[in-house]
Backbone bond lengths (Angstrom), bond angles and torsions (degrees), N, CA, C in turn:
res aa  C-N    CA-C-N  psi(-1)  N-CA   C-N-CA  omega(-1)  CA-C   N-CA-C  phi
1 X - - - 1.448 - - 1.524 108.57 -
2 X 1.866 130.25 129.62 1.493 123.53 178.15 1.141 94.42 -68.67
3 X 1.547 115.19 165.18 1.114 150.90 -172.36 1.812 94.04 -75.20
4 X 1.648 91.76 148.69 1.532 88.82 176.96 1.822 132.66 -89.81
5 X 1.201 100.16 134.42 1.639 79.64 -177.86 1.743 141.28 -84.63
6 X 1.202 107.14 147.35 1.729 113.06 -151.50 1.023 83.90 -12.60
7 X 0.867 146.99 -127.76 1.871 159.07 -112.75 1.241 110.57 -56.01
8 X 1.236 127.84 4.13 1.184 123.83 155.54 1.509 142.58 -125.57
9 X 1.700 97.90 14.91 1.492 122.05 135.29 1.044 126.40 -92.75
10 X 1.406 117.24 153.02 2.018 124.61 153.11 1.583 97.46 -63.73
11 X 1.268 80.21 124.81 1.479 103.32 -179.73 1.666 118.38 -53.80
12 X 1.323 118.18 -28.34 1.108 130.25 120.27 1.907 142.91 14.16
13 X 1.421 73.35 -77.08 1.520 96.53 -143.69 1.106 92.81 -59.18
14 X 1.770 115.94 163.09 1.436 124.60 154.90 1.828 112.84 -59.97
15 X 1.605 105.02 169.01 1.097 90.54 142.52 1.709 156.13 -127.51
16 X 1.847 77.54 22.33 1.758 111.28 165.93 1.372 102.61 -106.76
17 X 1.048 124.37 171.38 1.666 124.69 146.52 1.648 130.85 -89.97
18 X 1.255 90.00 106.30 1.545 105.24 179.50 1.617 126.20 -30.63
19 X 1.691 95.34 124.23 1.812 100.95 173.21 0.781 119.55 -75.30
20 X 1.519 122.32 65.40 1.825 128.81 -177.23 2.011 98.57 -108.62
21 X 1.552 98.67 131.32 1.407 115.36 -172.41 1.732 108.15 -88.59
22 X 1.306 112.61 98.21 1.661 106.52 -177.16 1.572 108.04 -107.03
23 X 1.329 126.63 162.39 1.286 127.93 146.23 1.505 145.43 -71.53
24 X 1.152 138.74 110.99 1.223 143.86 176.75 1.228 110.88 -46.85
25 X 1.809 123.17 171.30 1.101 134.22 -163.41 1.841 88.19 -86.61
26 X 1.134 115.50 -10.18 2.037 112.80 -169.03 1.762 78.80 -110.44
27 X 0.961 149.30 24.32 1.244 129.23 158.31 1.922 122.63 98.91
28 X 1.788 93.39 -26.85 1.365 107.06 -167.97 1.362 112.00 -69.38
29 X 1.405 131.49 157.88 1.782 144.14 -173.72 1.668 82.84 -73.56
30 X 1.070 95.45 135.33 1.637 110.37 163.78 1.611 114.98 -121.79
31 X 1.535 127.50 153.98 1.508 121.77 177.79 1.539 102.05 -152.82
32 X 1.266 119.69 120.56 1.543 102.90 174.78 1.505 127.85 -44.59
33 X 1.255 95.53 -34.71 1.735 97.25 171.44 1.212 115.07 -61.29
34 X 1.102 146.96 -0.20 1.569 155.88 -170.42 1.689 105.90 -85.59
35 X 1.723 100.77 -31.18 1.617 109.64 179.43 1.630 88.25 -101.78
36 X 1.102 141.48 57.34 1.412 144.66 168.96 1.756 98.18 -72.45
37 X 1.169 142.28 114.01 1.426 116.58 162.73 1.689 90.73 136.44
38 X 1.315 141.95 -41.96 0.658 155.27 174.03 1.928 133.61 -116.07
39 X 1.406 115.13 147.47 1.859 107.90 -169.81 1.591 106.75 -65.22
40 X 0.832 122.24 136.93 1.414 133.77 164.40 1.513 123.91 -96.48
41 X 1.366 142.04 112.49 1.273 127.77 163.64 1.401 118.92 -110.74
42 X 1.451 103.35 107.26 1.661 128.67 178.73 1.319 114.08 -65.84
43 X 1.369 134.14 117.09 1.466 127.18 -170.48 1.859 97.98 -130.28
44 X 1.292 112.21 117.82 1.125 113.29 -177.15 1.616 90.49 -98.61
45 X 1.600 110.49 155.07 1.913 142.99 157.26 0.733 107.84 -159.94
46 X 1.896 88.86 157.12 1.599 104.90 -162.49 1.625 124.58 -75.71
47 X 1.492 100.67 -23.28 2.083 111.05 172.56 0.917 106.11 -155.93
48 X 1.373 109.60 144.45 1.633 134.41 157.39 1.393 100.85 -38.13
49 X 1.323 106.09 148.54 2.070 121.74 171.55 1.124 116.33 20.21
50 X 1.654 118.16 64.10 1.745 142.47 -169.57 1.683 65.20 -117.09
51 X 1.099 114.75 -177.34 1.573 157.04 -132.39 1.946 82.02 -128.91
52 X 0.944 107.22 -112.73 1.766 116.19 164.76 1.297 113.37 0.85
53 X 1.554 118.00 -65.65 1.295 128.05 -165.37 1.489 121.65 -86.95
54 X 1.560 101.69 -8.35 1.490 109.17 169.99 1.734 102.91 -84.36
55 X 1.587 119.61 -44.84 1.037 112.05 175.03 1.457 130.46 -65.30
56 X 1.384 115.93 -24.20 1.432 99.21 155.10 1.072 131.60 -100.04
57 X 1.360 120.96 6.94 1.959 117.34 153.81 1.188 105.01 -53.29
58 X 1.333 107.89 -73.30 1.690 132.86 -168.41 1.430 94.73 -17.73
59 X 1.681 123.14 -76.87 1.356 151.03 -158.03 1.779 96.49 -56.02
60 X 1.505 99.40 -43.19 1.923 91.56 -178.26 1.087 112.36 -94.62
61 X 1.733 133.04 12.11 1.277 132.76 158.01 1.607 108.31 -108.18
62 X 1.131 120.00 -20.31 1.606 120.11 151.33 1.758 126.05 -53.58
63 X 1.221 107.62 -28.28 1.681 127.59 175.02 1.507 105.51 -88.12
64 X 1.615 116.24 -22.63 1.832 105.25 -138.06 1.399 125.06 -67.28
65 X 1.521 95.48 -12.40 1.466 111.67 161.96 1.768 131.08 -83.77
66 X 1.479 106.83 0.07 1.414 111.62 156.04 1.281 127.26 -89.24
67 X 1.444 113.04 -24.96 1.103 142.97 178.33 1.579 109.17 -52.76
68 X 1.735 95.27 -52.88 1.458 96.68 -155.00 1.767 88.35 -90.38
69 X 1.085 124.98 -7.30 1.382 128.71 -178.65 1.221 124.00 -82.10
70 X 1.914 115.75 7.38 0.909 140.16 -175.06 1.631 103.58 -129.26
71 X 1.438 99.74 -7.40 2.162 89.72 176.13 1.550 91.17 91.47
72 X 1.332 142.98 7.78 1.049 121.91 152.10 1.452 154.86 -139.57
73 X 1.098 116.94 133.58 1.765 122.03 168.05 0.962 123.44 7.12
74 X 1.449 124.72 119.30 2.055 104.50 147.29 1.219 93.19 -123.68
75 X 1.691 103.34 129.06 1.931 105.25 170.50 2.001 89.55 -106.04
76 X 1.052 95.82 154.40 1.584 97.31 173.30 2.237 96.53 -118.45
77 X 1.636 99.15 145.19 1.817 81.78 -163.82 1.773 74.15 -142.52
78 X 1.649 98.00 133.21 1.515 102.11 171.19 1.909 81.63 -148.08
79 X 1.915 91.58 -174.77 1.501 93.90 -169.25 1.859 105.38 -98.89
80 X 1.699 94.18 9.78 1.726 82.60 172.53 1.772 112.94 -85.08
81 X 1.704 91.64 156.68 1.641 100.20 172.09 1.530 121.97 -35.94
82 X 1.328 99.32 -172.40 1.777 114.85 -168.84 1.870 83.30 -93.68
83 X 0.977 122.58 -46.45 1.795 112.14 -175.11 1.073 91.99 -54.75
84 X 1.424 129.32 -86.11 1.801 134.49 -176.87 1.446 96.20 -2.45
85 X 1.172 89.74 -76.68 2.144 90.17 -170.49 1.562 112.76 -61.32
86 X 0.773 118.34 -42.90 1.483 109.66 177.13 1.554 115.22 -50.19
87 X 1.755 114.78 -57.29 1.246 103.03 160.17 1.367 152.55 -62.48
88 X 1.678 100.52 -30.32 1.790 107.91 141.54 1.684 123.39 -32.96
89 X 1.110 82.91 -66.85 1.724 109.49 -167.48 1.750 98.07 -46.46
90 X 1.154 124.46 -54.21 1.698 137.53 -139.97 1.945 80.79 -100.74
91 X 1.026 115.63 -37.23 1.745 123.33 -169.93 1.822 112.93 -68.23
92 X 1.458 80.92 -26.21 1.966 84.72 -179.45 1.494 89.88 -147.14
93 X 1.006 133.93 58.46 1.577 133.95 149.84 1.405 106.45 27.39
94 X 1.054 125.42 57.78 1.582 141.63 130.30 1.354 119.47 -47.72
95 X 1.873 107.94 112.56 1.113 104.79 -179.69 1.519 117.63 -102.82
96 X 1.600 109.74 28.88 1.602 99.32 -143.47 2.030 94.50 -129.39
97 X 0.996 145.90 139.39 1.749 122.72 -162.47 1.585 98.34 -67.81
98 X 0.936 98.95 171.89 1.361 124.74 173.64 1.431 108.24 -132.90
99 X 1.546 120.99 126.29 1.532 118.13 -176.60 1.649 110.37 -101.02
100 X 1.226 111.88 138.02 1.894 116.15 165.34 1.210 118.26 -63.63
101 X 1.325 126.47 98.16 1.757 102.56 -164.35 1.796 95.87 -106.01
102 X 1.342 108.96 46.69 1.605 99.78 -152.55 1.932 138.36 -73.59
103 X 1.611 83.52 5.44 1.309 120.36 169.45 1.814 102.76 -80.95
104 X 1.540 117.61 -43.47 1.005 124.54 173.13 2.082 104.34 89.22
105 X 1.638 96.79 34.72 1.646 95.18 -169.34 1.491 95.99 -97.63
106 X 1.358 128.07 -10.49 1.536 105.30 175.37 1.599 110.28 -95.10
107 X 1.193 122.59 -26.07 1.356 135.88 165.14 1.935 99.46 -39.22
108 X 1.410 105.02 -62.25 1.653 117.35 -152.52 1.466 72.76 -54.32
109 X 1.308 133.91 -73.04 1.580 167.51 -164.69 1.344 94.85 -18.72
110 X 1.602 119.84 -55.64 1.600 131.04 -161.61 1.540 95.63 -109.30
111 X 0.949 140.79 10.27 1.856 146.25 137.54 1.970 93.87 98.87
112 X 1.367 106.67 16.77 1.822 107.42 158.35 1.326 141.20 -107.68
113 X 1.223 118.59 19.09 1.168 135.18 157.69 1.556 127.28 -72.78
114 X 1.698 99.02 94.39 1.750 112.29 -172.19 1.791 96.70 -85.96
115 X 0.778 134.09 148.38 1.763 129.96 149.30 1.523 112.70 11.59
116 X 1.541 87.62 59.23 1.311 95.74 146.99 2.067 85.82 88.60
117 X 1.089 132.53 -3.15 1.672 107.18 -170.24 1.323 91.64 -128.47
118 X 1.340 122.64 178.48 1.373 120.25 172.63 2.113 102.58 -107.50
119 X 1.337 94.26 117.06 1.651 94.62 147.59 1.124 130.39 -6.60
120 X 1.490 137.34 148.08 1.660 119.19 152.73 1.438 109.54 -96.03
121 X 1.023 131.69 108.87 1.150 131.96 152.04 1.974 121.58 -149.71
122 X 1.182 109.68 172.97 1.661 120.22 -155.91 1.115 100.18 -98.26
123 X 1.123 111.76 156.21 1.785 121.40 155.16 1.542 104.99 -152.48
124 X 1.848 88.39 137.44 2.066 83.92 179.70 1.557 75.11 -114.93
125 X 1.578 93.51 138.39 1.800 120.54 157.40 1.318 102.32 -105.27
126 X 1.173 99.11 144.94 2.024 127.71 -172.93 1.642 92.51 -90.84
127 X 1.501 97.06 177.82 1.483 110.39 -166.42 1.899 108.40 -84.84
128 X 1.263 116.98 -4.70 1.467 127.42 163.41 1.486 112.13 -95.24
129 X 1.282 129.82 -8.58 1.609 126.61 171.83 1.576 109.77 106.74
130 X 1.326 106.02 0.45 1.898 103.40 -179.74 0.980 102.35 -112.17
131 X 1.398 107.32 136.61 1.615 143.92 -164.40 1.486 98.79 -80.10
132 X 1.170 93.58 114.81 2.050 102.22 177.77 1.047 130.99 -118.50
133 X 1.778 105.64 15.19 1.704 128.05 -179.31 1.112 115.52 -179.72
134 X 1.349 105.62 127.97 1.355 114.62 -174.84 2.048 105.86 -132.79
135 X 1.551 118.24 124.16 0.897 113.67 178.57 1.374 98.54 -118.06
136 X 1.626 104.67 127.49 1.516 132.31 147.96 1.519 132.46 -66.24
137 X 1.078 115.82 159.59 1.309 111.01 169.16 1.305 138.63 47.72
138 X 1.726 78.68 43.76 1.662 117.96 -169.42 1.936 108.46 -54.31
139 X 1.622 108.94 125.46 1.509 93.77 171.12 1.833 85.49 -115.79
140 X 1.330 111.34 154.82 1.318 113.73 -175.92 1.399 124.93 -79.34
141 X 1.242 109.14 -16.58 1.731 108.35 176.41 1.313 105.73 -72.79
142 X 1.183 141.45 148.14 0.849 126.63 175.24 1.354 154.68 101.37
143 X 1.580 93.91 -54.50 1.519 137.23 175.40 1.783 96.84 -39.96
144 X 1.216 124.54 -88.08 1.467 121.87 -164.28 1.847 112.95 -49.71
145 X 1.027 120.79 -19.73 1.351 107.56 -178.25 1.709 102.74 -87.18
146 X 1.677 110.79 -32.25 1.794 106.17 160.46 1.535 103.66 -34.10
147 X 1.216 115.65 -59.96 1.795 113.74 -132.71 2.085 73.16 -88.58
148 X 1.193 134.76 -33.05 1.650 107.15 -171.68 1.546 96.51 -82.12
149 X 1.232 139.78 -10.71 1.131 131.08 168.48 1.693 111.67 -50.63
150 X 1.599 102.29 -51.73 1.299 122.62 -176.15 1.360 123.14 -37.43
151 X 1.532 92.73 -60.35 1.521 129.40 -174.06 1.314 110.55 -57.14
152 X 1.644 107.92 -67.82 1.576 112.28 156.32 1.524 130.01 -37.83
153 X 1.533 130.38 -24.07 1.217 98.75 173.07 1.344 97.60 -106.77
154 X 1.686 137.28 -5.38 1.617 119.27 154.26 1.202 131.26 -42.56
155 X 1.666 103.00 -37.04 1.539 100.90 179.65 1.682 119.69 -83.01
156 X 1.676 104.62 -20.79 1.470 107.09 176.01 1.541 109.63 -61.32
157 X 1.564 104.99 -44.53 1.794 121.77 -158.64 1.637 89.48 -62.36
158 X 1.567 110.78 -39.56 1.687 115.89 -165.39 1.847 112.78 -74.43
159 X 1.786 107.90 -13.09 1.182 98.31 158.18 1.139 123.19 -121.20
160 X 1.382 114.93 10.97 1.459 109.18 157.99 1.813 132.36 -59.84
161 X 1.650 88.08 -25.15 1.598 111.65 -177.28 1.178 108.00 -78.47
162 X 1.309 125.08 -19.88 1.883 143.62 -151.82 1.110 111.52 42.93
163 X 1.543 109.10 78.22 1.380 141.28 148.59 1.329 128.77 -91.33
């Protein structure tokens, strides 16, 4: 897949996905490279059980089975703890991880790290680890069926090519 052009990265962004080691809402080491093989869509917010951030979990665990019916991931990554997420997670039946980023180094990493919180915004990683979309100016209604729209026609465009 070419590389994307400015305007359709966070200016930010890497243009691999960073080998940064976080904790899950169950406690376990997480690494994006771990989903090596398969698309990943990284969705950073700013807190656990905010108003905003419930509505776009909700919306990407309302999808999460199209998602995964497409080969891919949803990690959700903010700067609260592994409890935070666990009780998010267990509070609205989230089936999808949620990462602790509470240092806020994969945020800095993906260019959304405001004072200390992470931004809301998306990133879909491809099945080699480079980030090939990044949506800004995230509003939450909505938001997750954008990014499987997305996803869906990468994977169509990716077998139209016979990929």
């Amino acid at each position: 897949m070419p590389p994307l052009a400015a305007d359709e990265r966070h200016a930010g962004a890497p243009a691999m996905a960073p080998a940064i080691a976080l904790h899950d809402q169950t406690g376990c080491t997480r690494r994006l490279s771990d989903y090596r093989g398969t698309l990943v869509v990284v969705y950073f917010y700013p807190q656990d059980d905010t108003p905003g951030c419930t509505i776009e979990g909700k919306e990407f665990r309302d999808l999460h089975e199209k998602f995964r019916a497409l080969e891919c991931a949803v990690i959700g990554v903010s700067t609260d703890s592994p409890g935070s997420h666990r009780a998010f997670a267990e509070k609205h039946g989230f089936p999808f991880t949620l990462l602790a980023d509470e240092a806020g180094e994969m945020a800095r990493a993906f260019g959304v790290l405001r004072n200390g919180t992470a931004e809301r915004a998306t990133f879909v990683i491809d099945r080699d680890g480079r980030v090939v979309r990044a949506f800004d100016d995230v509003t939450p209604r909505g938001h997750a069926k954008r990014v499987l729209n997305f996803v869906h026609a990468l994977v169509e465009s990716h077998r139209m090519i016979g990929g």
